[in-house]
C-alpha positions in Angstrom: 101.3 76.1 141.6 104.5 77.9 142.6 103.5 81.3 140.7 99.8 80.7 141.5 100.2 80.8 144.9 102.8 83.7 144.6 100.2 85.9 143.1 97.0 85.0 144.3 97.3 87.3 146.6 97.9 90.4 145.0 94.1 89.5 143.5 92.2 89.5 147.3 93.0 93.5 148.2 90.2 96.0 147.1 90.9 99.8 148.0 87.8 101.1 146.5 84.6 102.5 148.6 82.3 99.6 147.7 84.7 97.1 149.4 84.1 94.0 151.7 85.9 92.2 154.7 84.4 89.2 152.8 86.4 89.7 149.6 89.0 92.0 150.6 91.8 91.1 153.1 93.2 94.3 153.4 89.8 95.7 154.4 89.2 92.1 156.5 92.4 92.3 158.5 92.9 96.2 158.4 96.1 97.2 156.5 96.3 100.0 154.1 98.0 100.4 150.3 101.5 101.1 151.9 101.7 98.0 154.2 100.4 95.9 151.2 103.3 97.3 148.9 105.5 95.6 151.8 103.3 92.4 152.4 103.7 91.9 148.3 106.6 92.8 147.4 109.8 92.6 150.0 107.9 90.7 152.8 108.2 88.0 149.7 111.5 88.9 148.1 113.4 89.3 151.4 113.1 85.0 153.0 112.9 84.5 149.4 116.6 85.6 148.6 117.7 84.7 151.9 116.4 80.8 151.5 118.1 80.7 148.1 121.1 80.6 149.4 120.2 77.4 151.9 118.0 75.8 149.2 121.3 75.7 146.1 123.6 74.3 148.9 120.3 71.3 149.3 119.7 71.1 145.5 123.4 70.2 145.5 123.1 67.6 148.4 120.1 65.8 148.8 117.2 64.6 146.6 116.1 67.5 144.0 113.0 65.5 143.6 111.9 65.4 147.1 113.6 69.0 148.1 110.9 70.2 145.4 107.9 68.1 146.7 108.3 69.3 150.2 108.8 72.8 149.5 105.6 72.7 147.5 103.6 71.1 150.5 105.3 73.9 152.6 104.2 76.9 150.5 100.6 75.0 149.6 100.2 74.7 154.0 101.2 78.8 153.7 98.6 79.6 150.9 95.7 77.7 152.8 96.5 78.7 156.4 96.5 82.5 155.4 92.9 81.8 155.6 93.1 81.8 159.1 95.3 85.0 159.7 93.8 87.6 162.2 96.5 89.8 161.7 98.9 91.9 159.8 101.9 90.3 161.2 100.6 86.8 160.9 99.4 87.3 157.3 103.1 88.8 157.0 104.6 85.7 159.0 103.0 83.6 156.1 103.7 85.2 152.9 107.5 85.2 154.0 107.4 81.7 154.5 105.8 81.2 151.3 109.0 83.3 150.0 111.6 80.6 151.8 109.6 77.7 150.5 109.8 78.6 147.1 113.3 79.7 147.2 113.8 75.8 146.6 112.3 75.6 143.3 114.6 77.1 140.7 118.0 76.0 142.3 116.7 72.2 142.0 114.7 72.1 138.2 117.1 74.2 136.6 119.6 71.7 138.0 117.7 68.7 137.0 116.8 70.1 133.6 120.6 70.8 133.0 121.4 67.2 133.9 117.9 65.9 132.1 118.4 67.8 128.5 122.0 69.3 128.2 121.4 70.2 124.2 117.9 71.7 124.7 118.2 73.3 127.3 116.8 76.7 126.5 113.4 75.4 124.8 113.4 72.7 128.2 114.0 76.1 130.6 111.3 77.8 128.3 108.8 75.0 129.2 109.8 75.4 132.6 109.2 79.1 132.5 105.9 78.6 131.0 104.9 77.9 134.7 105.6 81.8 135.5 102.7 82.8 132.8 100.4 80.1 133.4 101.2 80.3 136.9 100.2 83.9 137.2 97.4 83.3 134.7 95.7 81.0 137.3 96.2 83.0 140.0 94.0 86.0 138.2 91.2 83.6 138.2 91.2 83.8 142.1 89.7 87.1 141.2 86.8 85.8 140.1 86.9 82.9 142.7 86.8 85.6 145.3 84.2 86.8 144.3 81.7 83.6 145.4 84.3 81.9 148.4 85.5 85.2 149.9 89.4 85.8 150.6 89.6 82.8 152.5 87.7 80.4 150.8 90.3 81.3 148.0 93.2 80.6 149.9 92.2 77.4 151.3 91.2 76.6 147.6 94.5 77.0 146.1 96.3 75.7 148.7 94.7 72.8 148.6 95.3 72.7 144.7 98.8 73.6 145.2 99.1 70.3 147.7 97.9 67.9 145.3 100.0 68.8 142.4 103.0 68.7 144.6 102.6 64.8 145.6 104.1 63.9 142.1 107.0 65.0 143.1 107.7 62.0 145.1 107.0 59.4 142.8 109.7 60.4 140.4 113.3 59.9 140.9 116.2 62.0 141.0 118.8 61.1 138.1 121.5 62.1 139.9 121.2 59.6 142.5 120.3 56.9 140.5 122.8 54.5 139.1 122.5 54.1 134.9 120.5 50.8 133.9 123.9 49.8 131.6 127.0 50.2 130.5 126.0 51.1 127.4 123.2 53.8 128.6 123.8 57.4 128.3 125.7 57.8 132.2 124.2 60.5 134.6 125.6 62.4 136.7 125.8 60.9 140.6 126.5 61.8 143.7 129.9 60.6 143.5 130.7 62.9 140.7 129.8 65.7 143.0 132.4 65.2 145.8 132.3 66.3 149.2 129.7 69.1 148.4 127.1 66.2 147.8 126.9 64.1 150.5 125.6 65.1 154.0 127.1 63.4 156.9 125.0 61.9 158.9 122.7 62.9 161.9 120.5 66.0 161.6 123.0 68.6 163.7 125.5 67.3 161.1 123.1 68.0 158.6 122.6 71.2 159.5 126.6 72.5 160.0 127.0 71.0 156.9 124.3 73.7 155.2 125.4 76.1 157.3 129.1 76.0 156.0 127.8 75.8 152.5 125.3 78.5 153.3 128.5 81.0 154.2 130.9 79.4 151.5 127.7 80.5 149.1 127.9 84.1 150.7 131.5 84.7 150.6 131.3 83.4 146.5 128.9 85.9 145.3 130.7 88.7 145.1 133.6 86.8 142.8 130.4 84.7 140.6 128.1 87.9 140.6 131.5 89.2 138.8 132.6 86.8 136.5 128.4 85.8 135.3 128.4 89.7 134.2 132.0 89.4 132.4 131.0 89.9 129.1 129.2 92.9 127.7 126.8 90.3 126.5 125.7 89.2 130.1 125.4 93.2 131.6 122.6 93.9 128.9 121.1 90.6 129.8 121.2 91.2 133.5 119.9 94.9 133.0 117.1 93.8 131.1 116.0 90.9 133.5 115.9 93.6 135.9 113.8 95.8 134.1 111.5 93.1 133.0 111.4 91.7 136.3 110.6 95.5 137.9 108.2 96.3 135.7 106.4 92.7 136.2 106.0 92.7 139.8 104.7 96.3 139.8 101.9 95.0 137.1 101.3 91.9 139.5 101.0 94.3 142.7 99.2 97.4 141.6 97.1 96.5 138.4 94.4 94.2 140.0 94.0 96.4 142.8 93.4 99.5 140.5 91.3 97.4 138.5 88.8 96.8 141.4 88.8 100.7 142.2 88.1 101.5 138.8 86.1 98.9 137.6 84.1 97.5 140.9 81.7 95.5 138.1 83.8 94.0 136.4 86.1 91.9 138.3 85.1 88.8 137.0 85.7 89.8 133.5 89.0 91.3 134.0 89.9 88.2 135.6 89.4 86.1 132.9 90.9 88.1 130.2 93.9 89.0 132.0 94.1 85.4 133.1 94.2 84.6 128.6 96.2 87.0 128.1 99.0 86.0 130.7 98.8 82.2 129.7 99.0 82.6 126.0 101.3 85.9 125.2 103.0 85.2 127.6 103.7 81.4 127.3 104.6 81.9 123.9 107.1 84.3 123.9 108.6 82.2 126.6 108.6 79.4 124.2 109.6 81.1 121.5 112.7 83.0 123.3 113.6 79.3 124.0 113.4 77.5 120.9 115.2 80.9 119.1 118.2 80.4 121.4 118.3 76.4 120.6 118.3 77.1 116.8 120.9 79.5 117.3 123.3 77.7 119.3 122.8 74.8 116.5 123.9 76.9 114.1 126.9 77.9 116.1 126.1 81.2 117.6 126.5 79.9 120.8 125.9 81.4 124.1 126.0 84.8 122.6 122.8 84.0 120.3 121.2 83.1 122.7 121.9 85.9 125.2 120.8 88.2 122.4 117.6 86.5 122.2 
């Protein structure tokens, strides 16, 4: 739900003469193709980076389980309630609290999935990343939905989704805070093991100095981890080419199903389901396959270098 709701939006604009305010928000609300570039892209990226910083000092802290669940009900309520936006700025207001709500996720799975399955972790981060594709996928079928409910009916739609796959979240529980069953059971990791850095004192404004001193602690680090992750030779290619991939993947999202409407007015429902196929499957598998390469490799003692080349 976290990719769907992402990029639903990027599938409700239409720039092309046979528009309507019914199915096109841009035409609905009254924005043009430069202040969508902004409402896509940075008006997301911008809370988004800035929450990540907040949300790996929590996924240290508190319950990654919960952190997760309510973040989801916090970008699901942002998804639905764009349905009621009047505006430019209040549609803006929206999609960057979307971006701070998600900021959550990746700080507290790929933290639980490194506790959860420390010799698999590449094929388990693969299956995690399959939510990216299948994510996106889903979110090209609000094409199609938009073409019956309208803009907002869509919005409302997957918001509402987006809620109800979230409540799992609450029924599971976070390994890290919970004791092993027996001596003899593999031990995970607890809060004890994590020191200072994982207990909040107690009290909400001590709650929040304690965040806010990890917060700047997590700004004054990156220079000296942004320099020691790319080290290696091995880890500049790899951060170049995320770059690239992830550059060339947004501008697909943002611009392709726009230009598709313009140049294709009859077909939206179509490309909507194709795309939709094509983002689910080639894309899920070379996730999948990228992961389970760099597991093989690292059995076979390549390490983190095979799996980097991967």
């Amino acid at each position: 739900s976290n990719q769907a709701c992402r990029a639903m939006p990027c599938y409700l604009v239409d720039f092309g003469e046979a528009a309507s305010p019914e199915r096109a928000m841009n035409l609905d609300i009254g924005f043009g193709p430069a202040e969508y570039g902004f409402f896509a892209t940075l008006c997301f990226t911008l809370p988004f980076m800035v929450a990540s910083l907040a949300a790996g000092v929590l996924a240290d802290s508190a319950n990654r389980m919960r952190l997760g669940g309510v973040a989801a009900l916090a970008w699901s309520a942002c998804t639905a309630s764009m349905a009621c936006s009047t505006t430019f700025a209040s549609l803006a207001l929206q999609r960057g609290a979307l971006g701070a709500a998600q900021a959550a996720t990746n700080p507290a799975s790929l933290s639980l999935i490194a506790d959860l399955f420390p010799e698999s972790r590449a094929t388990t981060s693969a299956i995690f990343g399959l939510g990216i594709y299948v994510g996106t996928g889903v979110a090209s079928l609000g094409a199609a939905l938009n073409e019956h409910a309208g803009w907002r009916g869509t919005c409302v739609v997957f918001g509402l989704a987006s809620a109800s796959l979230s409540l799992p979240a609450f029924l599971a529980e976070d390994t890290r805070l919970t004791p092993p069953r027996s001596s003899s059971s593999p031990r995970m990791r607890t809060s004890d093991d994590l020191g200072e850095a994982a207990t909040l004192p107690p009290g909400l404004w001590g709650r929040l100095n304690a965040i806010a001193h990890g917060m700047r602690r997590a700004v004054l680090a990156v220079p000296r981890r942004a320099a020691e992750a790319t080290a290696t030779n091995h880890a500049r290619w790899l951060f170049l080419a995320a770059s690239l991939r992830f550059c060339c993947g947004f501008a697909i999202l943002v611009w392709l199903p726009a230009a598709m409407r313009v140049r294709f007015p009859d077909d939206v429902a179509r490309f909507a389901v194709l795309h939709s196929l094509i983002k689910t499957f080639a894309g899920g598998a070379s996730s999948m396959g990228g992961g389970l390469a760099s597991d093989v490799l690292r059995a076979w003692g390549w390490g983190d270098s095979g799996s980097a080349g991967v």
